[in-house]
DRENDO-1510 file (C-alpha; in Angstrom, 1 decimal, always signed):
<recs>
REC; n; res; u; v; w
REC; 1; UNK; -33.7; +23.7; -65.3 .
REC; 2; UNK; -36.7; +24.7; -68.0 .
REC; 3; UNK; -37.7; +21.8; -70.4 .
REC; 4; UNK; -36.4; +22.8; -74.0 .
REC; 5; UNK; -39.0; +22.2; -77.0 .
REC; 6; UNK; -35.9; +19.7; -78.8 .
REC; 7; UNK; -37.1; +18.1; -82.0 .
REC; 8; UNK; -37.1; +14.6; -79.9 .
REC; 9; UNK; -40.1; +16.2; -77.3 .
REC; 10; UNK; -41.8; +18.2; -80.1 .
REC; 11; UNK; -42.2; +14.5; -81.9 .
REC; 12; UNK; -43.4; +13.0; -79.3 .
REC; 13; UNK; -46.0; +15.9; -78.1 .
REC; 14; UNK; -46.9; +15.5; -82.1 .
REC; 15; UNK; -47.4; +11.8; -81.8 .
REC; 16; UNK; -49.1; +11.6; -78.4 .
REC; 17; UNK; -51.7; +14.6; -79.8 .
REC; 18; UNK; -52.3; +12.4; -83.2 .
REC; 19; UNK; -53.1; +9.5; -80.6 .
REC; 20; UNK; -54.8; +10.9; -78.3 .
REC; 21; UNK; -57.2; +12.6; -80.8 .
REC; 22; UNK; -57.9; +9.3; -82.8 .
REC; 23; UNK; -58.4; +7.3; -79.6 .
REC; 24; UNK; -61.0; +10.2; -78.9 .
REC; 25; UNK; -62.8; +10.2; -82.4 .
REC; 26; UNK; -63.2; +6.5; -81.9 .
REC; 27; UNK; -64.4; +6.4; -78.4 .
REC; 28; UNK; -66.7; +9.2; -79.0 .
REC; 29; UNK; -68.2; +6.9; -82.6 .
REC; 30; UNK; -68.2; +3.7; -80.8 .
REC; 31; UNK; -70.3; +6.0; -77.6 .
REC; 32; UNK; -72.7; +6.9; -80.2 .
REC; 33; UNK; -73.2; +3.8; -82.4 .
REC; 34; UNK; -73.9; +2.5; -79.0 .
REC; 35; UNK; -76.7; +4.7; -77.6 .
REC; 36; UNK; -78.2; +4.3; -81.5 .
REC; 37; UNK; -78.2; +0.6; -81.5 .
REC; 38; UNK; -79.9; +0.3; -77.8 .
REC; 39; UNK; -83.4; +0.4; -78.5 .
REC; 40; UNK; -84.8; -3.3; -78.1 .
REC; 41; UNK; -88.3; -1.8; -77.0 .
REC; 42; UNK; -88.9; +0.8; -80.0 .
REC; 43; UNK; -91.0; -1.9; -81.5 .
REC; 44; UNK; -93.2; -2.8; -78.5 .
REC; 45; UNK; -97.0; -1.6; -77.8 .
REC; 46; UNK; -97.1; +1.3; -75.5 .
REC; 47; UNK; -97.4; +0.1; -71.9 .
REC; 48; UNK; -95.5; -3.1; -72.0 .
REC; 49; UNK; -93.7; -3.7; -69.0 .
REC; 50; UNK; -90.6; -5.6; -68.2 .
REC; 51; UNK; -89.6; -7.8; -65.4 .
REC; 52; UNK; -86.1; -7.7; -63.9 .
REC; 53; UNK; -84.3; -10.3; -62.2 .
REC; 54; UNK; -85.1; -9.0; -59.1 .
REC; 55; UNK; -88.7; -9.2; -59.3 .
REC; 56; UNK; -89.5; -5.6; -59.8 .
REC; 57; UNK; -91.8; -4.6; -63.1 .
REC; 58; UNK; -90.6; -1.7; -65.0 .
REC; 59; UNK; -92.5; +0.6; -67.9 .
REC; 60; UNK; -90.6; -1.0; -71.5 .
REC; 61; UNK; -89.4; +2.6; -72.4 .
REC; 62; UNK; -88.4; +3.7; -68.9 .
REC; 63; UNK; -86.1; +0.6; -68.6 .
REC; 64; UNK; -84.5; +0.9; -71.8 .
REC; 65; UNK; -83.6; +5.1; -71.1 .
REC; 66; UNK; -81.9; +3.0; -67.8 .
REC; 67; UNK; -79.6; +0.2; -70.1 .
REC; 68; UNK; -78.7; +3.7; -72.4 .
REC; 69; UNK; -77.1; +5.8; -69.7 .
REC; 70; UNK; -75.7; +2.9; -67.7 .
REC; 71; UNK; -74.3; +1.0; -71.0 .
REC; 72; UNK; -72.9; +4.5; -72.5 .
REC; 73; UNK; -71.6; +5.7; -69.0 .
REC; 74; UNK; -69.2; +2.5; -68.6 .
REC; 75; UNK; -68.7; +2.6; -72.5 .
REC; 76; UNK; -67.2; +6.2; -71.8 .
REC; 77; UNK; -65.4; +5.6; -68.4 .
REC; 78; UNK; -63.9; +2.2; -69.5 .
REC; 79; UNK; -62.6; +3.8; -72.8 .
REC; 80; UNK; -61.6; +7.0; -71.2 .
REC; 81; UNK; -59.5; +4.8; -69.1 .
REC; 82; UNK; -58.4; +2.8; -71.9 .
REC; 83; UNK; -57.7; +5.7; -73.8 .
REC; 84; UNK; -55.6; +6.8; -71.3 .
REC; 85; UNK; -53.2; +3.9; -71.1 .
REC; 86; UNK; -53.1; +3.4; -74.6 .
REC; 87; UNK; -51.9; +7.0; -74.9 .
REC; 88; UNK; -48.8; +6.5; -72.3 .
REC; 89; UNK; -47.7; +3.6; -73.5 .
REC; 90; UNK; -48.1; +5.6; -77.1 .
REC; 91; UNK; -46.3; +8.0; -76.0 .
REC; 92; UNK; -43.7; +6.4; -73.9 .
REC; 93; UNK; -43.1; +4.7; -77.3 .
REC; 94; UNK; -42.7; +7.6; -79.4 .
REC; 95; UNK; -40.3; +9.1; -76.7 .
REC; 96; UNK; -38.3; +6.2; -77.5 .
REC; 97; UNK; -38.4; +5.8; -81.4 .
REC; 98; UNK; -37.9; +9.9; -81.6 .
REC; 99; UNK; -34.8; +9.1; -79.6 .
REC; 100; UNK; -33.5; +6.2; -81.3 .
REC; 101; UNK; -34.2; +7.9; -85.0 .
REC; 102; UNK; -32.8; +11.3; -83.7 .
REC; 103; UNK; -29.3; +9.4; -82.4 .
REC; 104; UNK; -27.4; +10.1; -85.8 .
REC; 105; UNK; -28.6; +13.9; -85.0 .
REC; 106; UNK; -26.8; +13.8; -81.7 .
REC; 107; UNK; -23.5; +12.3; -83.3 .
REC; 108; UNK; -23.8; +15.1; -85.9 .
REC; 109; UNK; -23.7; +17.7; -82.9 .
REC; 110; UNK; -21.1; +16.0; -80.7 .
REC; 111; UNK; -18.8; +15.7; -83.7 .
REC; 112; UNK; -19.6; +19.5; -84.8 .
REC; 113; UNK; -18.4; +20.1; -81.3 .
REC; 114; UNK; -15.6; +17.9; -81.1 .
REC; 115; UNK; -14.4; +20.2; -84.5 .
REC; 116; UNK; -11.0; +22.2; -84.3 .
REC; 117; UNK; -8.1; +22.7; -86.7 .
REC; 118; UNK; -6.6; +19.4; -84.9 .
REC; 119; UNK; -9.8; +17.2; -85.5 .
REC; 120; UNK; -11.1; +18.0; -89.1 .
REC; 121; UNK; -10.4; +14.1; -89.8 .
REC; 122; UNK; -13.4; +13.1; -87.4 .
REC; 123; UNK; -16.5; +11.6; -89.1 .
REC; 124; UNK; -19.8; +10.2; -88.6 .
REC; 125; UNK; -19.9; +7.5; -90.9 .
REC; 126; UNK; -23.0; +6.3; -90.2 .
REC; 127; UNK; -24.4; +3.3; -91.3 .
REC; 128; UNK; -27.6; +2.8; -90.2 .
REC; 129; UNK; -30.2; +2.9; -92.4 .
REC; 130; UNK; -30.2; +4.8; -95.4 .
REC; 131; UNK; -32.7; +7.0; -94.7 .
REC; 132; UNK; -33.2; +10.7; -94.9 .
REC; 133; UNK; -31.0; +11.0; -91.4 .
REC; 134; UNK; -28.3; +9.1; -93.2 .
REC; 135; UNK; -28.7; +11.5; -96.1 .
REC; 136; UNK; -27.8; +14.3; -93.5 .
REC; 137; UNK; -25.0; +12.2; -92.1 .
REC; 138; UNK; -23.1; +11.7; -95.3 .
REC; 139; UNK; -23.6; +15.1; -96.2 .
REC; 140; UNK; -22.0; +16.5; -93.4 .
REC; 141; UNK; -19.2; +13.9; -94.0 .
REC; 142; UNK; -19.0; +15.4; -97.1 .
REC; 143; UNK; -18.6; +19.1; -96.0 .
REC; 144; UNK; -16.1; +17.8; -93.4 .
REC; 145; UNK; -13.9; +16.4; -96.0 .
REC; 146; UNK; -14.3; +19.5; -98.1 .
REC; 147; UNK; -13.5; +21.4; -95.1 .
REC; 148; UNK; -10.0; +19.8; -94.6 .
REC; 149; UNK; -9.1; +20.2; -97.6 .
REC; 150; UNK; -9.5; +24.0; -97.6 .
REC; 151; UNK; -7.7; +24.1; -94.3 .
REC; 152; UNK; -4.8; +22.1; -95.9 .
REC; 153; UNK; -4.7; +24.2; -98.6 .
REC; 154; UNK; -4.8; +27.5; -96.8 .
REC; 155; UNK; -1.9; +25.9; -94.4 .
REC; 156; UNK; +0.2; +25.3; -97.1 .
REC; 157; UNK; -0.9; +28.8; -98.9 .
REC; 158; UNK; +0.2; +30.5; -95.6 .
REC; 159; UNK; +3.4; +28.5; -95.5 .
REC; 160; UNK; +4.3; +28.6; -98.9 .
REC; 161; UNK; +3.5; +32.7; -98.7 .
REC; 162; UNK; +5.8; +33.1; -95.9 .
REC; 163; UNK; +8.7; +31.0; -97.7 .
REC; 164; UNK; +8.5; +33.4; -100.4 .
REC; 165; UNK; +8.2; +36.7; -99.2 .
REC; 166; UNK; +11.1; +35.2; -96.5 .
REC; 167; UNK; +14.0; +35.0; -99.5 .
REC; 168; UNK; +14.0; +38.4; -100.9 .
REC; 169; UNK; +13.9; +40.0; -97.1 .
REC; 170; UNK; +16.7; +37.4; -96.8 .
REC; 171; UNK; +18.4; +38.4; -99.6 .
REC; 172; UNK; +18.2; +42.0; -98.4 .
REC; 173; UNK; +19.3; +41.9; -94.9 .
REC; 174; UNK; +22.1; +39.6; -96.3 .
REC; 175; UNK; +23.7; +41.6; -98.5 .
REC; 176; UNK; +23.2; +44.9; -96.0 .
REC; 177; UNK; +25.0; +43.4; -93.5 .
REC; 178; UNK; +27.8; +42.1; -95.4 .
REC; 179; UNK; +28.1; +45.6; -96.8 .
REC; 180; UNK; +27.8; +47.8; -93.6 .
REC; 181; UNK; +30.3; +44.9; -91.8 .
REC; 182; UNK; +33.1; +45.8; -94.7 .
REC; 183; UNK; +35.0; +48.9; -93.7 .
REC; 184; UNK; +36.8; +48.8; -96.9 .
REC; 185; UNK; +33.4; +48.5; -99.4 .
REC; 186; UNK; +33.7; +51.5; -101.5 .
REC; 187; UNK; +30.8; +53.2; -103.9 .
REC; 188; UNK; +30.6; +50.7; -106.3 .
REC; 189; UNK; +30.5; +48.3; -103.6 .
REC; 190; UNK; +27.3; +49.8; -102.1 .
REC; 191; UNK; +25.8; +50.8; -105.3 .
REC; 192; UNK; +26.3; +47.0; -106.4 .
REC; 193; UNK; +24.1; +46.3; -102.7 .
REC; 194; UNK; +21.6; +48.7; -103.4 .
REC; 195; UNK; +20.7; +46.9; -106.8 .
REC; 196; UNK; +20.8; +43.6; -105.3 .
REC; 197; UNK; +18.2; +45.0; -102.4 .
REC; 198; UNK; +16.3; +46.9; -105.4 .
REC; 199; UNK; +15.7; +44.0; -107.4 .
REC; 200; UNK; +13.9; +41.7; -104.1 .
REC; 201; UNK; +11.7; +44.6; -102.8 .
REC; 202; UNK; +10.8; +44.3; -106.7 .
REC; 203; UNK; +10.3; +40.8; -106.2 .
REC; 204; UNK; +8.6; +41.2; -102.6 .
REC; 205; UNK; +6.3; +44.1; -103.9 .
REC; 206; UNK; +5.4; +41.8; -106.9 .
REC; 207; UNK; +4.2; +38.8; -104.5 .
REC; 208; UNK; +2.1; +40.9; -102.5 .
REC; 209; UNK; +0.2; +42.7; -105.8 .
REC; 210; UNK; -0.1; +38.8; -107.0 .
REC; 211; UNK; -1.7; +37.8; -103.6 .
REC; 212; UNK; -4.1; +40.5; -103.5 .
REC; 213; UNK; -4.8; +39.9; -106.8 .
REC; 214; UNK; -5.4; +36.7; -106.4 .
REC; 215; UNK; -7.4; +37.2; -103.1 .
REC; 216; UNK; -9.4; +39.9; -105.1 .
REC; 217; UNK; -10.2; +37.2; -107.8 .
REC; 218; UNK; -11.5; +34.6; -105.4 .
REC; 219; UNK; -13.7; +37.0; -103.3 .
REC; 220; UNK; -15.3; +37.4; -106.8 .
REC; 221; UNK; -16.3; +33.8; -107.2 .
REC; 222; UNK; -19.8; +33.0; -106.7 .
REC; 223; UNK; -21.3; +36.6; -106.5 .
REC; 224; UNK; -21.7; +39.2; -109.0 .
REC; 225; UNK; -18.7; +41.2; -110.1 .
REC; 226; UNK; -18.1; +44.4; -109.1 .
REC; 227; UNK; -17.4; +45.9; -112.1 .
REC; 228; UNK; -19.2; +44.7; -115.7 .
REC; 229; UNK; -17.7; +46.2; -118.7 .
REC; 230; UNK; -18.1; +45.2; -122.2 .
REC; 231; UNK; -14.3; +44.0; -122.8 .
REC; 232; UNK; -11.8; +42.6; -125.8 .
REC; 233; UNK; -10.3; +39.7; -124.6 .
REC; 234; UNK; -8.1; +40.3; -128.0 .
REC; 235; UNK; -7.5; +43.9; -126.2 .
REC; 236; UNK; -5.9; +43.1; -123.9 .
REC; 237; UNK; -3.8; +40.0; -125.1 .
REC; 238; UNK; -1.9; +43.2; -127.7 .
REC; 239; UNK; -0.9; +44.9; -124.9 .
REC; 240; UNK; +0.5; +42.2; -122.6 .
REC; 241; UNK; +2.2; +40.9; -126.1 .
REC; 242; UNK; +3.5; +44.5; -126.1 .
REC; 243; UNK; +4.6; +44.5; -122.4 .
REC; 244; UNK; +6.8; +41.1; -123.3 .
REC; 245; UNK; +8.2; +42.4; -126.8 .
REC; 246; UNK; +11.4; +42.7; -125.4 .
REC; 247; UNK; +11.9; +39.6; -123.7 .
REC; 248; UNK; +10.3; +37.9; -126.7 .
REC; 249; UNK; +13.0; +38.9; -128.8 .
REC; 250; UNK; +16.0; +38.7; -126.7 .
REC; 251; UNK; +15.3; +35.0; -126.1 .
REC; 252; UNK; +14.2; +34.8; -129.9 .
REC; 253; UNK; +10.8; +33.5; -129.6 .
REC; 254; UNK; +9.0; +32.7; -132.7 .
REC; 255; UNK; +5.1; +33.8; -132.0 .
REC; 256; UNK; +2.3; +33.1; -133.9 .
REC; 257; UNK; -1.6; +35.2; -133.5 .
REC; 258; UNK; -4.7; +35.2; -134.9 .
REC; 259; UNK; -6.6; +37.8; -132.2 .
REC; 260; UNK; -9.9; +38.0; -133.8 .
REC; 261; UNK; -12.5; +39.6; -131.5 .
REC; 262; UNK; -13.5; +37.7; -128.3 .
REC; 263; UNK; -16.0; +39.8; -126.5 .
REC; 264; UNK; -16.6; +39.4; -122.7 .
REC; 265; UNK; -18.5; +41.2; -119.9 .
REC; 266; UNK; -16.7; +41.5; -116.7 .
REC; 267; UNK; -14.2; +43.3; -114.7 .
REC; 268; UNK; -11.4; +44.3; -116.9 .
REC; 269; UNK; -8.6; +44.8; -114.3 .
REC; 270; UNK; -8.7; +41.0; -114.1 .
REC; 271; UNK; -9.3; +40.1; -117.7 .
REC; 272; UNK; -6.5; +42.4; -118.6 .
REC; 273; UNK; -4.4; +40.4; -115.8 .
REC; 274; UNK; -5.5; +36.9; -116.7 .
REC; 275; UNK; -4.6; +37.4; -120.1 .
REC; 276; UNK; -0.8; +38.9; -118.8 .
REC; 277; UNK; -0.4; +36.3; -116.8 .
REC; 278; UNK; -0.8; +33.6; -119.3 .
REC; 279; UNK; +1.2; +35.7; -121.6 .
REC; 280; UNK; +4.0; +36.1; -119.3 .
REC; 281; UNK; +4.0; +32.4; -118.5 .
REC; 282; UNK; +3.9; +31.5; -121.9 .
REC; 283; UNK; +7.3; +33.4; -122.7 .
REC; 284; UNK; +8.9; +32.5; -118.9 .
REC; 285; UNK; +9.0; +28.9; -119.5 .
REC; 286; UNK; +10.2; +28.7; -122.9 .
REC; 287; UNK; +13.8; +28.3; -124.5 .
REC; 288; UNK; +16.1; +29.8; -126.3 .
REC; 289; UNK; +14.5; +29.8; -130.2 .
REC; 290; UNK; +11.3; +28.4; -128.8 .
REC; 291; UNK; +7.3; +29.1; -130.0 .
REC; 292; UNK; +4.5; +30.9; -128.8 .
REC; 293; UNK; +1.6; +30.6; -130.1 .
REC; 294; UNK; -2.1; +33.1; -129.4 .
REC; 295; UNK; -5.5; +32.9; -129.9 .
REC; 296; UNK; -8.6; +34.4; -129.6 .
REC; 297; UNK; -12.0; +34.3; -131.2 .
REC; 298; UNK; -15.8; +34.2; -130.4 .
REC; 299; UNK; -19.1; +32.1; -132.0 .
REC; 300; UNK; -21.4; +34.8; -130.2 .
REC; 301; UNK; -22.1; +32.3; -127.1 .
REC; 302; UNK; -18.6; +32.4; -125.8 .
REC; 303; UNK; -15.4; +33.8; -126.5 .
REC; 304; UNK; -12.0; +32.0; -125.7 .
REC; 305; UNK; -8.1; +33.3; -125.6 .
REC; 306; UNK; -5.7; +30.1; -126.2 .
REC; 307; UNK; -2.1; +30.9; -125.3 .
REC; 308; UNK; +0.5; +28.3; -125.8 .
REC; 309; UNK; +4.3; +27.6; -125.7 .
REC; 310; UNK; +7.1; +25.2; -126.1 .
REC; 311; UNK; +9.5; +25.0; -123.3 .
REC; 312; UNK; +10.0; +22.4; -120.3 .
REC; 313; UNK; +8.6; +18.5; -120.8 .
REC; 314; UNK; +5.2; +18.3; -118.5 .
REC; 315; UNK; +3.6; +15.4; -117.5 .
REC; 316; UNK; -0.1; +15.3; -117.9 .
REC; 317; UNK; -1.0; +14.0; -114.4 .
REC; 318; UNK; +0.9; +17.2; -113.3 .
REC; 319; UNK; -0.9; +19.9; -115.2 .
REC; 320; UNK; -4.1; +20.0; -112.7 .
REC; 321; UNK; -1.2; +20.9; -109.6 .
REC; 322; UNK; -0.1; +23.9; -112.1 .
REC; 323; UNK; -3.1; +25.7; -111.0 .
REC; 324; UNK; -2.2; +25.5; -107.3 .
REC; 325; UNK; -0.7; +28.7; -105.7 .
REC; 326; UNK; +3.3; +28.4; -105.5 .
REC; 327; UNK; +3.5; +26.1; -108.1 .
REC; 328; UNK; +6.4; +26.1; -110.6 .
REC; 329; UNK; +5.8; +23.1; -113.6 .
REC; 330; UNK; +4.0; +21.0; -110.8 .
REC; 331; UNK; +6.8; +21.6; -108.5 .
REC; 332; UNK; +6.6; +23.3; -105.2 .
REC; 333; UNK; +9.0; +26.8; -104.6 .
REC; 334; UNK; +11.8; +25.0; -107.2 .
REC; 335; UNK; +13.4; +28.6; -107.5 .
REC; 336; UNK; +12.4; +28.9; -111.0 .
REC; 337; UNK; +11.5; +32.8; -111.9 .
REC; 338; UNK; +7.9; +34.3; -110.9 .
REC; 339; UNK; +6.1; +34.0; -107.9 .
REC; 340; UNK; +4.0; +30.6; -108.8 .
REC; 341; UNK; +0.7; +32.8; -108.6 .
REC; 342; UNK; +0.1; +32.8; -112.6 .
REC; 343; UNK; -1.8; +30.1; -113.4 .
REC; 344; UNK; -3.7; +30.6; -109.8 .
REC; 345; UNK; -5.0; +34.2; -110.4 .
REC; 346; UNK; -6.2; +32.8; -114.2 .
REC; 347; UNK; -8.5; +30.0; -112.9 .
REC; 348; UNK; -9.7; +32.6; -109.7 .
REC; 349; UNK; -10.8; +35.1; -112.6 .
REC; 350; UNK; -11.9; +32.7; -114.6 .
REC; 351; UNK; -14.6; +30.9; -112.2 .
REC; 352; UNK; -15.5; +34.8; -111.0 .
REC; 353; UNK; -16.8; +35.4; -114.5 .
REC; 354; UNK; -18.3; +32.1; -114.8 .
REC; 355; UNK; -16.3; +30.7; -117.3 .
REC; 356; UNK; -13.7; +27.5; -117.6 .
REC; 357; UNK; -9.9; +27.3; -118.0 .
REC; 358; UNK; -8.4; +24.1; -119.9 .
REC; 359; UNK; -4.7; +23.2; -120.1 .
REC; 360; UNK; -3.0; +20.4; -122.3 .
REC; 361; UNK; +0.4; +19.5; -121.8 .
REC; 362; UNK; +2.3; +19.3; -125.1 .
REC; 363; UNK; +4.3; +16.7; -126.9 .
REC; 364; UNK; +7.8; +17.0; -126.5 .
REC; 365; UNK; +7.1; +20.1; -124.1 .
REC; 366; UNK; +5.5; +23.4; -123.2 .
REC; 367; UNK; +1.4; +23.5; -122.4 .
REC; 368; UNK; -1.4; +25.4; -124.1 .
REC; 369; UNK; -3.5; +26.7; -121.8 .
REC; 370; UNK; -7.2; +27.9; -122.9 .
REC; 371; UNK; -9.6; +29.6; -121.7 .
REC; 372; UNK; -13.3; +30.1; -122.6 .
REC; 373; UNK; -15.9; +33.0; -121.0 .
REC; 374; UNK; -19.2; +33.6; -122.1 .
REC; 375; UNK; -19.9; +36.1; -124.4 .
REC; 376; UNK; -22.1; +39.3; -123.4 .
REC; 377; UNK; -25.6; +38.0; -122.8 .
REC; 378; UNK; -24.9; +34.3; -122.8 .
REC; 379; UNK; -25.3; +31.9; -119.6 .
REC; 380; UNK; -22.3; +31.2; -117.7 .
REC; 381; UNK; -20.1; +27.9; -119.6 .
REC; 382; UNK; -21.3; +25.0; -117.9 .
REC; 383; UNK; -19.8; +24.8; -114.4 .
REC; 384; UNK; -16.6; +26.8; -114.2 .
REC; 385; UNK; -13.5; +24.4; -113.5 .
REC; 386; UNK; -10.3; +23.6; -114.5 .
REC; 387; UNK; -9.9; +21.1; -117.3 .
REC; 388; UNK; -6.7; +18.9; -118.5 .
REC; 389; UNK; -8.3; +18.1; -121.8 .
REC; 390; UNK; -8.9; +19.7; -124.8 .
REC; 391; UNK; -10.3; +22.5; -124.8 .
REC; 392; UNK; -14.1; +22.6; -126.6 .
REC; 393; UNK; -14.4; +24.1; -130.0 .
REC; 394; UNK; -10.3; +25.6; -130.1 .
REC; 395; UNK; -8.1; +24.7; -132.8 .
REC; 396; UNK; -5.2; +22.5; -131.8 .
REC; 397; UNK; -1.6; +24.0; -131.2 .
REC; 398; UNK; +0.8; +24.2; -134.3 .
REC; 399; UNK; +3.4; +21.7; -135.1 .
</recs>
């Protein structure tokens, strides 16, 4: 089994070399302060002699070269032997401190292993000290929760997905085979099941466009776009208010506009999508007689469409769960009309072309929904989110 270079040995071969080499600077200053400092007879008359214990007579300077070599030969061999226990017990140490800092490392790996779809609740939570490793350790704590949410949500996208596309095929096989099973069902009989199975493919083939499109909108978020066009927000509010004339005036909707240029730069399939979907909203959930009221306008840093409506009574503390896929006026699949992508595919296209989208629930109901995109050549506005306050700089909704 080969030794791997881990972070805990490299630390320790980095400690033990830092040792080893300042043990050896001093050893080798202390050798040489040593041989410097050992001159007693410098300052004697030539031919001085010295007598040893043992009787012998030796020349001054001839028994002074003797103390040098023998006092700097058991200098170096007593701190070469010093220097080498100092340096395993150094390094022994440093084996040992690596591994007790590096242990929050190890936890990190074992839990990253331990990770699954069933085990995304699992955590570190270390708390040690608050160093840099306990920096790391929240912030993987950190990802981890951000991780289960996005697996949460993309269970109950999935779910929610197949719920829906499961009633209109329901629908359709239903009504086939009550047809085909009644030998006495005439033409008007089948053409009568032919419009029932028309109108879900309709609504099947208009989930699927809204979950591409909203799949298409969130690839876009964080990269550049793949299209940038100079666009009217104002554009293309006309023709989705053209696209809903006819509903607007068979439930007798009262609208209000004031489309004054609003500028953009970005892909104008979604812009021309995010302002039909807020459109289409706005006249959806309203009443019979109700209002509708659409803005749009620019100060040449950013441009903003503000679509609002009458219509239903939503709480505040619900408006945030409107922007969740599958959501129908903060319920979940209530069988209300549309596929509960709207509000969804607006914020995806929104935070793709860096902007924000604010909604306000209003008194005695309905919502106004705004949402504000920087104008060509501006930075993106602030950190692109969804808001329930006010939104900056836009009128207020008529009373």
């Amino acid at each position: 089994m080969s030794l791997r270079p881990t972070l805990r040995l490299r630390l320790t071969l980095l400690n033990g070399v830092l040792l080893v080499g300042a043990g050896a600077i001093l050893l080798l200053l202390a050798w040489l302060l040593v041989r410097d400092a050992l001159h007693p007879t410098d300052e004697l008359l030539p031919g001085t002699t010295v007598t040893l214990a043992d009787g012998r007579t030796l020349d001054a300077a001839q028994w002074q070269r003797r103390l040098v070599d023998t006092t700097s030969w058991e200098l170096l061999a007593e701190g070469l032997g010093a220097l080498l226990a100092v340096s395993l017990v150094g390094v022994a140490g440093a084996y040992a401190v690596a591994g007790r800092a590096l242990r929050p490392l190890h936890q990190v790996t074992a839990t990253a292993q331990r990770l699954g779809e069933a085990t995304l609740d699992q955590r570190i939570r270390w708390s040690g000290a608050d160093d840099e490793v306990a920096e790391l350790a929240k912030t993987f704590d950190a990802m981890l929760d951000r991780l289960a949410d996005s697996f949460e949500a993309q269970k109950r996208f999935v779910a929610n997905a197949s719920h829906e596309l499961r009633t209109p095929l329901a629908v359709m096989r239903t009504e086939i085979d009550v047809t085909l099973s009644d030998d006495e069902a005439d033409l008007a009989e089948y053409r009568r099941m032919a419009t029932v199975v028309r109108d879900a493919s309709e609504r099947a083939n208009g989930l699927v466009d809204a979950l591409l499109l909203l799949a298409r909108s969130e690839a876009q978020a964080g990269r550049a776009l793949g299209r940038r066009t100079e666009c009217d927000l104002a554009a293309g509010v006309a023709n989705a208010l053209s696209a809903v004339r006819r509903e607007v005036d068979r439930i007798g909707l009262r609208v209000r506009t004031s489309l004054e240029p609003a500028p953009v730069l970005g892909d104008p399939g979604l812009l021309d999508r995010l302002a039909g979907n807020l459109v289409e909203n706005a006249v959806r959930y309203n009443h019979l007689q109700g209002r509708m009221w659409v803005r749009t306008g620019s100060d040449g840093r950013r441009s903003w469409l503000v679509v609002g409506n009458t219509g239903f009574e939503v709480h505040q503390a619900d408006v945030p769960g409107l922007f969740e896929p599958f959501r129908r006026g903060g319920q979940e699949r209530t069988g209300a009309r549309g596929s509960g992508l709207g509000l969804s595919i607006v914020r995806a296209v929104c935070t793709a072309h860096g902007g924000r989208v604010t909604a306000v629930a209003q008194p005695g109901g309905g919502l106004e929904v705004t949402v504000t995109l920087p104008a060509p050549g501006a930075a993106p506005v602030e950190a692109p989110t969804v808001r329930t306050g006010a939104a900056d700089g836009s009128p207020g909704s008529p009373h």
